[in-house]
C-alpha positions as a Markdown table, in Angstrom:
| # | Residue | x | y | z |
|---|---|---|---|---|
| 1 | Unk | -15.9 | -7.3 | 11.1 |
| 2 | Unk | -12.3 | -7.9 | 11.3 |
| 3 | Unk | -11.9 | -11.7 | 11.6 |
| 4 | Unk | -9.1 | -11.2 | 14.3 |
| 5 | Unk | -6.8 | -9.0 | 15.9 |
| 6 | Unk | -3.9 | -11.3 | 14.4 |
| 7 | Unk | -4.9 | -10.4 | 11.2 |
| 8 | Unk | -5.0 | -6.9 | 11.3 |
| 9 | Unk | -1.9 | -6.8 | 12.9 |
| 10 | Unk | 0.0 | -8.7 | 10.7 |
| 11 | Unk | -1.4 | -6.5 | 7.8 |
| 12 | Unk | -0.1 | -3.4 | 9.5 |
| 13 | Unk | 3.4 | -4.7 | 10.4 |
| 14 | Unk | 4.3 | -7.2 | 7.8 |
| 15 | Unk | 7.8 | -5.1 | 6.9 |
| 16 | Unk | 6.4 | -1.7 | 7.8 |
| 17 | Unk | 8.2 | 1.0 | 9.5 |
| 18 | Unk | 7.2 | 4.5 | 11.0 |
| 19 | Unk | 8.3 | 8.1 | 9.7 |
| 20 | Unk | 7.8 | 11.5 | 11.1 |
| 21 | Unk | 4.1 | 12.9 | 10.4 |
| 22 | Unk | 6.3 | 16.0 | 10.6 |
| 23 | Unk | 5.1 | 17.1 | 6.5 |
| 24 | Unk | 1.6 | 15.9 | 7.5 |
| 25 | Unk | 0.1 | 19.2 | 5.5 |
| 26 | Unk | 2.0 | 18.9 | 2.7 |
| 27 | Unk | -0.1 | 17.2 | 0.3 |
| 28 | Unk | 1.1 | 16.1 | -3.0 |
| 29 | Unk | 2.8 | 12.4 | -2.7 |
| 30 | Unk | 0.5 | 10.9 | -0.2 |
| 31 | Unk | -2.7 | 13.0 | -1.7 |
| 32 | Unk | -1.6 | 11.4 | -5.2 |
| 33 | Unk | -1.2 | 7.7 | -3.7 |
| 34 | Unk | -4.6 | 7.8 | -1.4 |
| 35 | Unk | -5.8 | 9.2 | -4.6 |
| 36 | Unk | -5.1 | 6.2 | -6.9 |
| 37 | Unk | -6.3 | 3.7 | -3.6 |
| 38 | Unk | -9.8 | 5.6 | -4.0 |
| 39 | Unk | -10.3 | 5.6 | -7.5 |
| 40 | Unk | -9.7 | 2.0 | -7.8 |
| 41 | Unk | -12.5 | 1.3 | -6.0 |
| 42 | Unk | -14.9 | 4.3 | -6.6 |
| 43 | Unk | -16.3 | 3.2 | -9.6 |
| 44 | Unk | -18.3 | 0.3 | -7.7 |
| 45 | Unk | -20.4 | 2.2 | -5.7 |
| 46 | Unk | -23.3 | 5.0 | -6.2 |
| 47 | Unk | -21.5 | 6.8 | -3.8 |
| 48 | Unk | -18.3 | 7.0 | -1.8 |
| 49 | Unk | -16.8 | 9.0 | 0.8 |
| 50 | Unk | -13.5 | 9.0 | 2.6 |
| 51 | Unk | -12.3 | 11.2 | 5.4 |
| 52 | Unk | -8.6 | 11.3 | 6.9 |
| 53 | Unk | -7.9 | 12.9 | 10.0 |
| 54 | Unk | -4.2 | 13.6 | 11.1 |
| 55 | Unk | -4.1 | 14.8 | 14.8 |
| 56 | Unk | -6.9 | 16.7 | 14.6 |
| 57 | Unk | -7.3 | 18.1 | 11.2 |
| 58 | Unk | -8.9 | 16.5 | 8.2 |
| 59 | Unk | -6.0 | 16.5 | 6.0 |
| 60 | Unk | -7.3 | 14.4 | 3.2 |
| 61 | Unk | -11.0 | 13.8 | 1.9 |
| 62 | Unk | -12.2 | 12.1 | -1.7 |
| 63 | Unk | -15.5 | 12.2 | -3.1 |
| 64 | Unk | -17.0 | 9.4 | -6.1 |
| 65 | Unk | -18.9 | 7.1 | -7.1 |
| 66 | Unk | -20.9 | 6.3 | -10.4 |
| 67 | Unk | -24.7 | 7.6 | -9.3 |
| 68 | Unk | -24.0 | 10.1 | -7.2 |
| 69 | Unk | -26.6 | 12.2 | -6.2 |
| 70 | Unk | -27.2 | 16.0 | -5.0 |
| 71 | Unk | -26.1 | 15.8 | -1.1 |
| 72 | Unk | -24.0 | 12.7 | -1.0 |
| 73 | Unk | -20.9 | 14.7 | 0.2 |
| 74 | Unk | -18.7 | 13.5 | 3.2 |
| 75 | Unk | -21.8 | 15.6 | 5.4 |
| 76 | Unk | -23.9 | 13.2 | 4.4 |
| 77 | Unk | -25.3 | 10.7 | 7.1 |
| 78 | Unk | -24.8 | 6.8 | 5.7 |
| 79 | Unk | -26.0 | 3.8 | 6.4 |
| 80 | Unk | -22.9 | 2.4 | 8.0 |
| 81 | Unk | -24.1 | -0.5 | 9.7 |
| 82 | Unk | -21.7 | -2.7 | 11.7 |
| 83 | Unk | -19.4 | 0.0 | 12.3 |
| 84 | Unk | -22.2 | 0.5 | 15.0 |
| 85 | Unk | -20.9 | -2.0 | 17.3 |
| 86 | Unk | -17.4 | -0.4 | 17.6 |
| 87 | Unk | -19.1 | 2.8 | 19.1 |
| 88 | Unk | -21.5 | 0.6 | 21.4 |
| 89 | Unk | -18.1 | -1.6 | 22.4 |
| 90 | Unk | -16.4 | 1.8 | 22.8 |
| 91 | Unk | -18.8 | 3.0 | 25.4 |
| 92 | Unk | -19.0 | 0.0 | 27.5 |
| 93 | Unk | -15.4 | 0.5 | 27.8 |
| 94 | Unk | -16.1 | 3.8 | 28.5 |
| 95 | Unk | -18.0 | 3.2 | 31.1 |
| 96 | Unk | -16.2 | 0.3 | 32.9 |
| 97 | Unk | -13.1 | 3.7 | 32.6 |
| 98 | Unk | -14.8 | 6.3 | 33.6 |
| 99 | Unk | -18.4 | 5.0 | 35.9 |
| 100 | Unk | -17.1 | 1.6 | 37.6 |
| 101 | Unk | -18.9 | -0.8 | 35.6 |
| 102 | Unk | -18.5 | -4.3 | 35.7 |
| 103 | Unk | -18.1 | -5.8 | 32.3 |
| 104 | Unk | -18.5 | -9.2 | 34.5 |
| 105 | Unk | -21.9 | -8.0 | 35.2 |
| 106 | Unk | -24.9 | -10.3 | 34.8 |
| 107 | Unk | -27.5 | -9.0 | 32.7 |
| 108 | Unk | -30.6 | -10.2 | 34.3 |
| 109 | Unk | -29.1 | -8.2 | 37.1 |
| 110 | Unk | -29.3 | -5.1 | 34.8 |
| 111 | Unk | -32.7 | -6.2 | 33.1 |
| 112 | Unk | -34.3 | -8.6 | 35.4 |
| 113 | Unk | -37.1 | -9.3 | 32.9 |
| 114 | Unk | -34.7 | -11.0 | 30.8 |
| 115 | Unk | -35.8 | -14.7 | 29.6 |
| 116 | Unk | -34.4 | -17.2 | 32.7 |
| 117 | Unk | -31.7 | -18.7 | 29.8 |
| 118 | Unk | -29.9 | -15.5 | 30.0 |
| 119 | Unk | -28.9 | -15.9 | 33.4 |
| 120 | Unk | -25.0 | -15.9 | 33.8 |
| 121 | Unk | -24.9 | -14.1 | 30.9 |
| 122 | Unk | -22.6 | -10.9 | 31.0 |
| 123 | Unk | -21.8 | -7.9 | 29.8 |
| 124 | Unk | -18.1 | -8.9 | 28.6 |
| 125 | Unk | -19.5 | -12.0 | 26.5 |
| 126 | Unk | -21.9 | -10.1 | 24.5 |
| 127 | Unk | -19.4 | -7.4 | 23.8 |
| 128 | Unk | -17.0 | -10.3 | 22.8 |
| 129 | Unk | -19.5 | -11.7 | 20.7 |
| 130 | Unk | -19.7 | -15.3 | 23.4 |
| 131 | Unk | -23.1 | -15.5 | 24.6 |
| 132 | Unk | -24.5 | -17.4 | 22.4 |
| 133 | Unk | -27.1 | -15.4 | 20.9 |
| 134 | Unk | -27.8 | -15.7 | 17.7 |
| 135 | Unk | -27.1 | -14.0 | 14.0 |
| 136 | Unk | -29.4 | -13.6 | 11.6 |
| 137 | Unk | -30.8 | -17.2 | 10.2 |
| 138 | Unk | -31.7 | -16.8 | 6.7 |
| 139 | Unk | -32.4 | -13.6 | 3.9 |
| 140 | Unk | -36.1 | -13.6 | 5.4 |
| 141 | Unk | -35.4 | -13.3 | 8.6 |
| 142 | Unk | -33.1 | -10.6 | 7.7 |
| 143 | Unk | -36.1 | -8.7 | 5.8 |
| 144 | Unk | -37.9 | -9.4 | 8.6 |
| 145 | Unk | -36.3 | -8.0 | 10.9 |
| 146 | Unk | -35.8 | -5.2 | 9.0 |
| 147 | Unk | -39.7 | -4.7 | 8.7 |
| 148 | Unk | -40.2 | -3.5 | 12.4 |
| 149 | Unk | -40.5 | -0.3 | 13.7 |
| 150 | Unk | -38.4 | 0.5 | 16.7 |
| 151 | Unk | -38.7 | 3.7 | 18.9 |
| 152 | Unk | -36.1 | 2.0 | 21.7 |
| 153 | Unk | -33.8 | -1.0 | 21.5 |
| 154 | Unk | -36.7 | -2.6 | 24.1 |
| 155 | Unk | -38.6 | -3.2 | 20.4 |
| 156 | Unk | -36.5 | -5.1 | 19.0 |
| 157 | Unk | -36.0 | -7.9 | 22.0 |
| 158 | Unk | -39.2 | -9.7 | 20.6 |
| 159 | Unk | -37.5 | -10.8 | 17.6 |
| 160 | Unk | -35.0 | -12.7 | 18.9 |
| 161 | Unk | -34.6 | -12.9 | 22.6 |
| 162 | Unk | -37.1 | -16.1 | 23.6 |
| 163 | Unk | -34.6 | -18.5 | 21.4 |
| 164 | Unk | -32.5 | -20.5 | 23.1 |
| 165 | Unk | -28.4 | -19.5 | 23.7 |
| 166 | Unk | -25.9 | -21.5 | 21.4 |
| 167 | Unk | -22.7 | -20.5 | 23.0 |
| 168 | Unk | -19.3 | -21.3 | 20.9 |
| 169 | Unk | -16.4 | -23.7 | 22.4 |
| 170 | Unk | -14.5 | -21.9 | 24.9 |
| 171 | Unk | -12.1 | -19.8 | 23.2 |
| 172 | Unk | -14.2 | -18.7 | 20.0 |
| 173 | Unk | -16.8 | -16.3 | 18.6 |
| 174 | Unk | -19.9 | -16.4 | 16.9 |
| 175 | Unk | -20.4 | -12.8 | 15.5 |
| 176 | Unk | -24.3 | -11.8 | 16.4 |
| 177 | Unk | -25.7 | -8.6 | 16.2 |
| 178 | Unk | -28.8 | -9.1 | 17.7 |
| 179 | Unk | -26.1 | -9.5 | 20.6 |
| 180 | Unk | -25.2 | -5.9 | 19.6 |
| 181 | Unk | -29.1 | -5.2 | 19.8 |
| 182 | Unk | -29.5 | -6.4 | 23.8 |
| 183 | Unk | -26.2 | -4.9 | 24.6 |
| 184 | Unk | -28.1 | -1.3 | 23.2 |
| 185 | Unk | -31.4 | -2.3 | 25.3 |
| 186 | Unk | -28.8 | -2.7 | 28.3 |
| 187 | Unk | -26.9 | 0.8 | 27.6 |
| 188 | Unk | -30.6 | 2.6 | 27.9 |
| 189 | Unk | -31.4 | 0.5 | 30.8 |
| 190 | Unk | -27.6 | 1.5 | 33.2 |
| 191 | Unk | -27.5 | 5.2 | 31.8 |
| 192 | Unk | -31.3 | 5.8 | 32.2 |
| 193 | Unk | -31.9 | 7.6 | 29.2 |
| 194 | Unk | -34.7 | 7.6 | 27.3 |
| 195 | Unk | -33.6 | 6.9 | 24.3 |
| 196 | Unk | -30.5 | 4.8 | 22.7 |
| 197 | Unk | -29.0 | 8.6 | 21.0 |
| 198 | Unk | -29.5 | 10.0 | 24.2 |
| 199 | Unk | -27.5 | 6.9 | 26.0 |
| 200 | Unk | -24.4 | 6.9 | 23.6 |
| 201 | Unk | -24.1 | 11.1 | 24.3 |
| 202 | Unk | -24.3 | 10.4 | 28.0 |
| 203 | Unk | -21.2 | 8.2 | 27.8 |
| 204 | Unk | -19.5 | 9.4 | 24.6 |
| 205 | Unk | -20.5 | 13.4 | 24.6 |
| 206 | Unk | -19.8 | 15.6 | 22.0 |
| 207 | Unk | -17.8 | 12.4 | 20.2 |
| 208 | Unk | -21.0 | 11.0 | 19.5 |
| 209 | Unk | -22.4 | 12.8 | 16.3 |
| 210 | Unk | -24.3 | 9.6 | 15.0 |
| 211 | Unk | -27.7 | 8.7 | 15.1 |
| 212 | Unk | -30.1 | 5.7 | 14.5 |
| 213 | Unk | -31.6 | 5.4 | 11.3 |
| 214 | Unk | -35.4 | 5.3 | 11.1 |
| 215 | Unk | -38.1 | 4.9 | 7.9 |
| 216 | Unk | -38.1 | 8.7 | 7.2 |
| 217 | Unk | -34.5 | 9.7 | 8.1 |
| 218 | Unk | -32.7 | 12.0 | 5.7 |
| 219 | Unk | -29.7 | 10.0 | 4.6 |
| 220 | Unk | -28.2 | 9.3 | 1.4 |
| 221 | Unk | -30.2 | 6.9 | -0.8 |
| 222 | Unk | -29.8 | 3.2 | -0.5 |
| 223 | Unk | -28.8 | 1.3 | -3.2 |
| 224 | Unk | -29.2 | -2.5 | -3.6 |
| 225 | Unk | -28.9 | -5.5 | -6.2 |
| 226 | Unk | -32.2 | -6.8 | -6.7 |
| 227 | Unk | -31.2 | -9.2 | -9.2 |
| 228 | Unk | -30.4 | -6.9 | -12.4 |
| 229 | Unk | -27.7 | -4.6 | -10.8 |
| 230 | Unk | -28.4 | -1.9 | -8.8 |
| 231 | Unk | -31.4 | 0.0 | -8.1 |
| 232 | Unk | -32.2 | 2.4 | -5.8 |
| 233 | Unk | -34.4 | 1.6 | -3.1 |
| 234 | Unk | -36.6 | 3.5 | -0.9 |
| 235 | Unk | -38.1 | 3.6 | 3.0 |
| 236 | Unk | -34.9 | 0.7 | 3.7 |
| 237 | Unk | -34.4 | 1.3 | 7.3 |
| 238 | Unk | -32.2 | -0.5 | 9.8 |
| 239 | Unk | -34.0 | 1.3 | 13.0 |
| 240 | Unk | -34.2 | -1.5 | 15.1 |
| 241 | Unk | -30.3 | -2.3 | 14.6 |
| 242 | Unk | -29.5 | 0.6 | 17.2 |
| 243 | Unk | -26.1 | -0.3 | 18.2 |
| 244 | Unk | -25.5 | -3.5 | 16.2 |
| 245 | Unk | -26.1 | -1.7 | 12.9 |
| 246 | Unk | -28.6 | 0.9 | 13.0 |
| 247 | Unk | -26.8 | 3.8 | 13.0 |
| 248 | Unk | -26.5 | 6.2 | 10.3 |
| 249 | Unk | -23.0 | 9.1 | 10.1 |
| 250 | Unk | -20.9 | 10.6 | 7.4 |
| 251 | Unk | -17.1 | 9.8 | 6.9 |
| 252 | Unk | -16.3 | 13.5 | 8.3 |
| 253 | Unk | -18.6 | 12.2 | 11.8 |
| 254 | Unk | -17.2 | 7.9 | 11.7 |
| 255 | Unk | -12.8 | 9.7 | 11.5 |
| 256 | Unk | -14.0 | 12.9 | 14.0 |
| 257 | Unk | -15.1 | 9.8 | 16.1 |
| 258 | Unk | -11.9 | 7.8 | 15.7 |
| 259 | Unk | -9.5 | 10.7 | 16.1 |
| 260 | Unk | -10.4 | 11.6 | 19.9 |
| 261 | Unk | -10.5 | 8.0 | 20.8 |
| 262 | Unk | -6.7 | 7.8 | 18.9 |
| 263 | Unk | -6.1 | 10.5 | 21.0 |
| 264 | Unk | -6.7 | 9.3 | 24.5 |
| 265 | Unk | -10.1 | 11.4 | 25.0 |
| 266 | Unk | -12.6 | 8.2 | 25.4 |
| 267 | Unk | -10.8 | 5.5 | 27.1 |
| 268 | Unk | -6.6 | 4.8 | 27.8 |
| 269 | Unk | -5.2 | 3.8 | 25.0 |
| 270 | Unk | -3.3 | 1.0 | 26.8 |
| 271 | Unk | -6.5 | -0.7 | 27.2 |
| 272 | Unk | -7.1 | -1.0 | 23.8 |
| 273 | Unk | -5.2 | -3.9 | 23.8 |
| 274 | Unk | -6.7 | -7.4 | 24.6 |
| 275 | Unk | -10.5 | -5.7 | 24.4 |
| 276 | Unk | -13.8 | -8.2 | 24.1 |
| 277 | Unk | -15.0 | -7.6 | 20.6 |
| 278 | Unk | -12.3 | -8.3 | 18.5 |
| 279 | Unk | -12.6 | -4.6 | 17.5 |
| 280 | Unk | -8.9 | -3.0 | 19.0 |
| 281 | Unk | -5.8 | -4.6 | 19.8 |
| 282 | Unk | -1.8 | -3.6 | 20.1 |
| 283 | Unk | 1.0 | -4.4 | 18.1 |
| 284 | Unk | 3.8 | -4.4 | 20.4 |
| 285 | Unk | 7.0 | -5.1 | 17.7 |
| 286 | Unk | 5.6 | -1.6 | 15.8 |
| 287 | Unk | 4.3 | 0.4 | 19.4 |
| 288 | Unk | 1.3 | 0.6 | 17.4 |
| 289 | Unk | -2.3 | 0.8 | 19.0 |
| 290 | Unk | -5.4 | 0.3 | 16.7 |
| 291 | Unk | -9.5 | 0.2 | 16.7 |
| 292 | Unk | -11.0 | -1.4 | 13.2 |
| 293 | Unk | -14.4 | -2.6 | 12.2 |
| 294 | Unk | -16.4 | -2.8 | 9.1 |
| 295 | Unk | -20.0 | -2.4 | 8.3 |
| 296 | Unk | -22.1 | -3.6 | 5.4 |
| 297 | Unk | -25.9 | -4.5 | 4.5 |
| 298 | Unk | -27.6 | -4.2 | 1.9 |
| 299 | Unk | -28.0 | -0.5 | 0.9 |
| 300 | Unk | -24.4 | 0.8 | 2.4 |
| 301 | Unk | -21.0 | -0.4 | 3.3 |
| 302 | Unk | -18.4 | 1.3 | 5.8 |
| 303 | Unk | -15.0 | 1.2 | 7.4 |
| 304 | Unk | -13.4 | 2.7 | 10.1 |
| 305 | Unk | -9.7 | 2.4 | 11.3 |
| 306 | Unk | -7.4 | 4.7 | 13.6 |
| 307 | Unk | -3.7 | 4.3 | 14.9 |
| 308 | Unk | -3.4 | 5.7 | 18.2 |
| 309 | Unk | 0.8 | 6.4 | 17.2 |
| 310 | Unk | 0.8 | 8.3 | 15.0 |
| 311 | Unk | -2.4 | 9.7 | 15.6 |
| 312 | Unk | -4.5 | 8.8 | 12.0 |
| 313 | Unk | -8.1 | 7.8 | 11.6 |
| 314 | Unk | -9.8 | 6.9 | 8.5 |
| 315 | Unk | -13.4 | 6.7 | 7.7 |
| 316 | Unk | -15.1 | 5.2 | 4.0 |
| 317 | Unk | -18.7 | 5.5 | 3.7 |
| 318 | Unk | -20.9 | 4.3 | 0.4 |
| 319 | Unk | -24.8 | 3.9 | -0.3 |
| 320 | Unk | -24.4 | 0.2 | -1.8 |
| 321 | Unk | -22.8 | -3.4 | 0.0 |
| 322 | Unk | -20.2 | -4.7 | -1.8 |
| 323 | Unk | -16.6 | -5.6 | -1.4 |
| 324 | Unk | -15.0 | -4.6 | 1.9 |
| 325 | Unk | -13.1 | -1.5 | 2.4 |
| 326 | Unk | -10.5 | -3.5 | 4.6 |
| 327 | Unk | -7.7 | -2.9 | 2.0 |
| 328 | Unk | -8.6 | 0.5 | 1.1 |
| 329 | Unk | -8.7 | 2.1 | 4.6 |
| 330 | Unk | -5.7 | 0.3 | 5.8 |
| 331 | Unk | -4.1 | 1.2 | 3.0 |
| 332 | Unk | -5.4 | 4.9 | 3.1 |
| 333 | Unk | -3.8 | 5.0 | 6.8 |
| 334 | Unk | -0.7 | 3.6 | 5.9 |
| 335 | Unk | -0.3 | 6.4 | 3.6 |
| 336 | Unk | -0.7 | 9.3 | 6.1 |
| 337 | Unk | 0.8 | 7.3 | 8.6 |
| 338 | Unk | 3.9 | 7.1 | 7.1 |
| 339 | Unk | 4.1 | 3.3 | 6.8 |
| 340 | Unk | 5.4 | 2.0 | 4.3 |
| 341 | Unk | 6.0 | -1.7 | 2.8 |
């Protein structure tokens, strides 16, 4: 995840100006330099994918990788992880838009079977990552978490919701994603759906083409570095992630995504300034509204990014962690964006 909004900011703006999108279709210069930005990195994954959307229209897509496989096109569904929690932060906001909700809610008032140390809790700290609950401790209890079987987010509460809440000074984060996890158990719980999919296409609609990942899932195959390099690894699932990282999506579904929310579909774009999560912000010296986050675990790694003006969204998917695709999507979006340094 994006460590700040500061930071993103700066990266966009630092000496950057806009041009007109005006020769959006006409390939050749910005094809050639997104080009060269994917290549550099391609050889270090099994698989990548990128997808830029101008608009509307894809207007740019790359393929590679060193393993690929039959299937592992920009239709294939990914692991991608955190990028989870901007779609889950997306339709909270949604919501408070659209339905009234209270992002000051309590959630015992919204689950009142909720452990007692949850009380005060709300909505607007988990989203922004406040509430204290907690991360993932070690590598083991990473694997075992992963070990469970989840049919809804209600599964997963066991593994984590009876320890105590470690709130962070006033003012700072602690990035969780079993914070991610309740807040998915809570989306079921207001939208009464049966299941977390069904919840997210309630509030998102047709945006929503992910879906959670489960043991059997058809999905690219994970790769991951047990020690010797990589190796492909089977039955990896992240099902009871739900909306802190348990989602799986091609780059064609994560940009589609991105480009109706640049466009003003899914919420205002005004108020994707000052948002809890740390995931959108405004850069007022360049007019320039923006959602970010990143995703990675082992067995996939992910970025998504979108300008609101001019209306670009970029999505990189791959089948293996590794080195964060910060650089490459920002600078993949300042390329059809018409930034320049």
């Amino acid at each position: 995840m994006l460590n700040s909004r500061s930071q993103l900011g700066a990266a966009l703006v630092a000496g950057v100006f806009l041009s007109s999108l005006a020769g959006a279709q006409t390939a050749d210069p910005r094809a050639e330099a997104a080009q060269a930005l994917f290549d550099a990195m391609a050889g270090q994954y099994p698989a990548l994918n990128a997808t830029v959307m101008v608009a509307g229209e894809i207007v740019w897509e790359a393929e590679g990788g060193m393993n690929r496989l039959p299937g592992d096109g920009v239709n294939q569904d990914y692991n991608v992880y955190s990028v989870a929690k901007l779609m889950v932060a997306l339709a909270y906001l949604r919501l408070e838009q659209t339905r009234g909700l209270d992002l000051g809610s309590d959630v015992r008032e919204i689950d009142p079977d909720l452990p007692a140390h949850y009380d005060g809790v709300t909505l607007r700290q988990l989203i922004d990552h406040r509430a204290g609950v907690r991360h993932y401790t070690s590598q083991a209890d990473w694997i075992a978490f992963s070990e469970r079987r989840c049919d809804v987010p209600a599964d997963a509460l066991g593994h984590f919701i009876q320890d105590p809440l470690a709130p962070p000074p006033d003012g700072d984060s602690r990035y969780t994603t079993f914070g991610y996890v309740l807040l998915s158990h809570l989306l079921v719980r207001i939208t009464g759906a049966e299941t977390f999919d069904a919840a997210m296409t309630d509030v998102l609609g047709e945006a929503y083409t992910a879906h959670r990942d489960s043991e059997d899932a058809a999905k690219a195959v994970n790769w991951v570095d047990l020690g010797e390099g990589l190796e492909q690894v089977s039955g990896l699932s992240a099902e009871c992630k739900f909306g802190g990282g348990g989602l799986l999506a091609s780059s064609r579904d994560l940009a589609a995504l991105l480009d109706q929310l640049a466009a003003g579909d899914l919420v205002e774009i005004s108020s994707l300034a000052n948002q809890p999560g740390q995931w959108a912000g405004h850069d007022p010296s360049a007019g320039l509204h923006y959602a970010a986050h990143s995703g990675g675990s082992p067995g996939g790694r992910s970025f998504m990014i979108t300008y609101a003006e001019p209306r670009v969204s970029v999505a990189v998917t791959a089948n293996a962690d590794g080195e964060n695709f910060y650089a490459l999507s920002v600078g993949l979006a300042n390329v059809f964006a018409g930034l320049e340094d």
